[in-house]
C-alpha positions as CSV (number, residue, x, y, z in Angstrom):
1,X,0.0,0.0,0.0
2,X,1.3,3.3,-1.3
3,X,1.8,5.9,1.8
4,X,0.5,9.3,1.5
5,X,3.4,12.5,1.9
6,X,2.2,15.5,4.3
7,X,1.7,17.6,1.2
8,X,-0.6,14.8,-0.5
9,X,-3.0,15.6,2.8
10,X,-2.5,19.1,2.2
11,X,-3.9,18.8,-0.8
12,X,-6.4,16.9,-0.1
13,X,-7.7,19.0,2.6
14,X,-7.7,21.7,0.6
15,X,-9.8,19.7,-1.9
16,X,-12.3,19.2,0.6
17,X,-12.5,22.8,1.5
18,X,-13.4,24.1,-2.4
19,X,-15.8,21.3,-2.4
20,X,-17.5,22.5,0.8
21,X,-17.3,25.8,-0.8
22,X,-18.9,25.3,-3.8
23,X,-21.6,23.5,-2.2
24,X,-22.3,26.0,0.4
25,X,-25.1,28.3,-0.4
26,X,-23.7,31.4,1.7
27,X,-23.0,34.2,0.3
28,X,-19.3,34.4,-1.1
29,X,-17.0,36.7,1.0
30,X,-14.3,37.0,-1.6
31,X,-17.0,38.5,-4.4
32,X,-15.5,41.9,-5.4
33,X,-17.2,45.1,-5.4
34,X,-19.4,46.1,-8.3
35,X,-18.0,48.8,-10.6
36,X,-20.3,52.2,-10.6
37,X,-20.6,55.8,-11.3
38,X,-23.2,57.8,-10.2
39,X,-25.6,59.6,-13.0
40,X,-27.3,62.5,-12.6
41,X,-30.4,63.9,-15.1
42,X,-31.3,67.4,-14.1
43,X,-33.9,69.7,-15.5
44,X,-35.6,72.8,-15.0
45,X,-39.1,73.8,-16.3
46,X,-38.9,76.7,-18.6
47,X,-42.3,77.7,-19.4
48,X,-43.7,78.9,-16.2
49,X,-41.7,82.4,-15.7
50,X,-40.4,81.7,-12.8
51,X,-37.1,82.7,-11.4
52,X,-34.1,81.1,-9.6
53,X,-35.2,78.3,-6.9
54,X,-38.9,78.7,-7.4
55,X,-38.7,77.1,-11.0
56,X,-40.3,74.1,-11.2
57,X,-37.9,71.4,-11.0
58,X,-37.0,68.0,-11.3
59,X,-33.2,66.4,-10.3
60,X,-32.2,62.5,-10.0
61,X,-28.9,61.5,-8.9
62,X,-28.0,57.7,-8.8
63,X,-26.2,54.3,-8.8
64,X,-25.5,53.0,-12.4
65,X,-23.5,49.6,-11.9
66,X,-21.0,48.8,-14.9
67,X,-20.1,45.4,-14.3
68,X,-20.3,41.9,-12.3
69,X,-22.7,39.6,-14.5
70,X,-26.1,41.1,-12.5
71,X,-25.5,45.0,-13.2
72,X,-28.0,45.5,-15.7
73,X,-30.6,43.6,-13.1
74,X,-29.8,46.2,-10.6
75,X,-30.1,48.4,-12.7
76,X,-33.5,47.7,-13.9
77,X,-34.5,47.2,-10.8
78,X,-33.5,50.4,-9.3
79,X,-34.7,52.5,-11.9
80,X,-37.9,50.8,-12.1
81,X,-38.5,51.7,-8.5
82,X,-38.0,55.2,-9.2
83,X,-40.4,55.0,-12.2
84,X,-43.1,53.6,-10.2
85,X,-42.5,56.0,-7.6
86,X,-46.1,58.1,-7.1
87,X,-44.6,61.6,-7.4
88,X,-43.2,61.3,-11.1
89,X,-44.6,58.7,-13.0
90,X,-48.0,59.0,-14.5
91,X,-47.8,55.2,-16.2
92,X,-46.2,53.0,-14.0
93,X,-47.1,50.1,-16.7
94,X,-44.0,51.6,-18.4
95,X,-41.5,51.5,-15.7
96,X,-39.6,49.0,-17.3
97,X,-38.9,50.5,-20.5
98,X,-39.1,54.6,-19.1
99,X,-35.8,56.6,-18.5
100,X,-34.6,59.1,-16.6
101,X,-34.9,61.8,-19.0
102,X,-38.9,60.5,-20.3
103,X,-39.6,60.5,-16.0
104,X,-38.8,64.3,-16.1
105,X,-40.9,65.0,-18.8
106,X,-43.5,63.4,-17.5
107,X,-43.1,65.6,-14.6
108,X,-43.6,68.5,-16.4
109,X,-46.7,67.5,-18.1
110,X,-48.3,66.9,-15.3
111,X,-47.5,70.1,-13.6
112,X,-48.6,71.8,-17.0
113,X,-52.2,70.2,-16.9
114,X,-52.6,71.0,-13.0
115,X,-50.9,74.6,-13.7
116,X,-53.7,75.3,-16.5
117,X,-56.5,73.3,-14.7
118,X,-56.2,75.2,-11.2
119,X,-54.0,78.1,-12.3
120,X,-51.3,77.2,-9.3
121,X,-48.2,79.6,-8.7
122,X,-46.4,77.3,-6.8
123,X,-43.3,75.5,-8.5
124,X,-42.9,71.8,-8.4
125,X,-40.3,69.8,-7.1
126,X,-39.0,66.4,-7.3
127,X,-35.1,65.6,-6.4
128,X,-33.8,62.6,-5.9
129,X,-30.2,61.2,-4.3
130,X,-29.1,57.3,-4.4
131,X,-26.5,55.6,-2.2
132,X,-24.4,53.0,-2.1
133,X,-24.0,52.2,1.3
134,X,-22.2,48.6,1.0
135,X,-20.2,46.7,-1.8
136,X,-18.5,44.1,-0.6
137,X,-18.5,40.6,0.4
138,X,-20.8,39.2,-2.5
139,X,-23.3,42.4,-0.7
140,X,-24.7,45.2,-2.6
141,X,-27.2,47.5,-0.3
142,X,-28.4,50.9,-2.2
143,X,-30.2,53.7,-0.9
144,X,-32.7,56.0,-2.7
145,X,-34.1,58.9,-1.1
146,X,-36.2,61.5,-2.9
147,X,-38.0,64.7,-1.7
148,X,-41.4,65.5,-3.7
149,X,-43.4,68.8,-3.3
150,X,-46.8,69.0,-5.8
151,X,-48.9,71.1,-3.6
152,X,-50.2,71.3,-0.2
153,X,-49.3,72.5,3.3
154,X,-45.8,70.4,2.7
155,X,-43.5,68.4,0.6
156,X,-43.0,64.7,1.5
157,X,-39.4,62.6,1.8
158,X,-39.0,58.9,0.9
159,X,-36.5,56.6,1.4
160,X,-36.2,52.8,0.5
161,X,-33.2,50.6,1.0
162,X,-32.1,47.6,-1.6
163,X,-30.2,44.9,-0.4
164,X,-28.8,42.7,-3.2
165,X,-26.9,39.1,-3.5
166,X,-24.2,40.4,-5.9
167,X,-23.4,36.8,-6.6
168,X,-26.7,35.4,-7.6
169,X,-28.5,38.5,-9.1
170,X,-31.2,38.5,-6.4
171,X,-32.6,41.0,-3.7
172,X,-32.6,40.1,-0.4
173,X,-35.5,40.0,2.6
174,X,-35.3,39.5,6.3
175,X,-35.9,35.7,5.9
176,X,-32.7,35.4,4.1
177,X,-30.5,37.5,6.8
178,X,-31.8,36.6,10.3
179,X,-32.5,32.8,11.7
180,X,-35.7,31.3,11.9
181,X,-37.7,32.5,14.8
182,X,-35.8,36.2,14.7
183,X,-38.7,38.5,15.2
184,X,-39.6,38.4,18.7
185,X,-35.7,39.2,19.6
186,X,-35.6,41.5,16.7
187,X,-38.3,43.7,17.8
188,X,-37.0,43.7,21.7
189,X,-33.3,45.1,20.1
190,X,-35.9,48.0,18.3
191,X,-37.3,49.0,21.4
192,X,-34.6,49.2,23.4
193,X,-33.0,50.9,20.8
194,X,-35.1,53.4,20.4
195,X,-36.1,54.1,24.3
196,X,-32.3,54.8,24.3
197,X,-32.3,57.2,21.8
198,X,-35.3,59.0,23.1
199,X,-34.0,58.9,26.8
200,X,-36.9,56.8,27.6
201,X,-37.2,54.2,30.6
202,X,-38.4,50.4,29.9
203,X,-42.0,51.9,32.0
204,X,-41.8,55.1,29.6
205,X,-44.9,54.8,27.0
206,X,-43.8,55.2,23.2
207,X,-46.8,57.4,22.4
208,X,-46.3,59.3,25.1
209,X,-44.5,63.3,25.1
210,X,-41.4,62.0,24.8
211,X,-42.0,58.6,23.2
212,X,-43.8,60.4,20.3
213,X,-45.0,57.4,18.2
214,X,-48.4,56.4,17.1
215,X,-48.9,53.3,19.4
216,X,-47.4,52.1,22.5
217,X,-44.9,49.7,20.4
218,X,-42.1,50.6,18.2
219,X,-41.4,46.9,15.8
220,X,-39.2,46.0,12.8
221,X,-40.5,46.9,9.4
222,X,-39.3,45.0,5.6
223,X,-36.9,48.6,4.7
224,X,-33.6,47.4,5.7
225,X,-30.4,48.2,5.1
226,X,-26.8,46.2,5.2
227,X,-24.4,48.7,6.4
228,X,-20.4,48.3,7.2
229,X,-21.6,48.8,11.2
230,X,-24.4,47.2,11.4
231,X,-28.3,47.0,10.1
232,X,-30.7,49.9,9.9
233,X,-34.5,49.9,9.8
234,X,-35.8,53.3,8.3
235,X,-39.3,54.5,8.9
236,X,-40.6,57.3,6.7
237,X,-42.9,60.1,7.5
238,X,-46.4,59.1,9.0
239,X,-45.2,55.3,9.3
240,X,-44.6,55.1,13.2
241,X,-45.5,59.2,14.2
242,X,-46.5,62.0,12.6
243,X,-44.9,64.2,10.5
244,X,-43.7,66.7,12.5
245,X,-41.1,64.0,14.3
246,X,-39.7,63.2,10.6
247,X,-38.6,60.1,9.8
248,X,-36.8,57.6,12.3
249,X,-33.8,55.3,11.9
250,X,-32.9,52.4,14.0
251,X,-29.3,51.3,13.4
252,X,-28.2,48.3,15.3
253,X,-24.7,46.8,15.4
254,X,-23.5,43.5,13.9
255,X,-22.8,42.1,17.6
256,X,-26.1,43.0,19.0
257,X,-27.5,40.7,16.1
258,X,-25.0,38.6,16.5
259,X,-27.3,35.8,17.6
260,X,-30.2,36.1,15.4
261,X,-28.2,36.8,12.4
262,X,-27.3,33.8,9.8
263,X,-23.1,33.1,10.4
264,X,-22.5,34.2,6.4
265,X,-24.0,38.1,8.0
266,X,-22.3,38.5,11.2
267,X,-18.9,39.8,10.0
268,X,-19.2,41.9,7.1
């Protein structure tokens, strides 16, 4: 019988390990970061006589990814969020096929049948940033945020987070980061959270003066966002409290999750 030389079960060990890795569904640590520049479509009404910042307007800023075999799904799917967003497009059937530049046009129509219809003097505004806020480790999370003002006592702010397998082309829920059975600890890790952050006591009510929410309960919601630190939860305007307390954020370390995260999401 032949014998086997150290570096024969160095070999085969290592054998073992691309096996394991290959057959392990994880996310891939060693995927590089996607390729992007940011693009930015600006344009200003020119019809309506109006001068310097009260022009009507309409501004989008964000992520166009160059390469990795799933850009052009990101893509898609980014700008077809901002298509289908209420303040700009009138036909959100076309989302798929619609650009930038048709969005702002659309825009503008709208504001010139509304203008004519109800004779309004007040400009509108739509102005959009995107983020990337991770790319690495086979991760991709984005983050749009527009401001839209059509009329009425105040403008409104939106923002959604997109959190992306990089390898596989897919975006990714809370049922693919956290373990079975995640929500009750989840939603304690929320609360505690936010009493912090509002100086409140564990007897303190959250719809209370200080507390400020809607309901006695502050939970997790599906607008999530991978980060280098940690995950964030963002609640937009009238979700949890009114409008007047703005939008909330939750942002809660990787080693507070530690336990209730999958092992391929604790170190990032």
């Amino acid at each position: 019988m032949k014998n086997f030389s150290p570096s024969m079960y160095v070999v085969a060990i290592g054998l073992l390990l691309v096996f394991a890795a290959a057959c392990n569904g994880n996310i891939e640590k060693d995927a590089q970061a996607l390729g992007y520049e940011m693009k930015t479509v600006e344009k200003i009404y020119q019809a309506d006589g109006a001068a310097g910042e009260n022009k009507t307007s309409f501004r989008v800023s964000y992520p166009v990814f160059s390469d990795g075999e799933h850009a052009e799904t990101f893509n898609s799917y980014l700008l077809g969020w901002i298509a289908d967003s209420s303040a700009v497009n009138a036909a959100p059937d076309d989302s798929g096929n619609i650009t930038i530049e048709q969005l702002a046009d659309e825009f503008f129509a709208e504001y010139e049948s509304v203008q004519k219809e109800f004779s309004v003097s007040w400009p509108y505004q739509f102005d959009l940033d995107g983020s990337v806020l991770l790319n690495r480790s086979g991760l991709l999370t984005v983050d749009l945020s527009y401001y839209a003002f059509t009329g009425g006592a105040h403008g409104n702010s939106y923002t959604q987070f997109f959190v992306f397998d990089a390898v596989k082309g897919t975006r990714l829920g809370l049922d693919d980061v956290f373990v079975q059975g995640f929500e009750e600890r989840l939603n304690k890790l929320i609360d505690s959270r936010y009493r912090e952050m509002k100086g409140l006591t564990p007897a303190d009510r959250l719809d209370g003066e200080k507390g400020m929410l809607f309901d006695n309960v502050i939970e997790f919601n599906g607008n999530f966002a991978l980060t280098g630190q940690g995950v964030s939860f963002f609640y937009n305007n009238y979700e949890i409290a009114p409008y007047a307390v703005g939008p909330t954020t939750i942002d809660l370390p990787y080693g507070d999750l530690e336990n209730i995260l999958k092992p391929q999401f604790r170190e990032l």
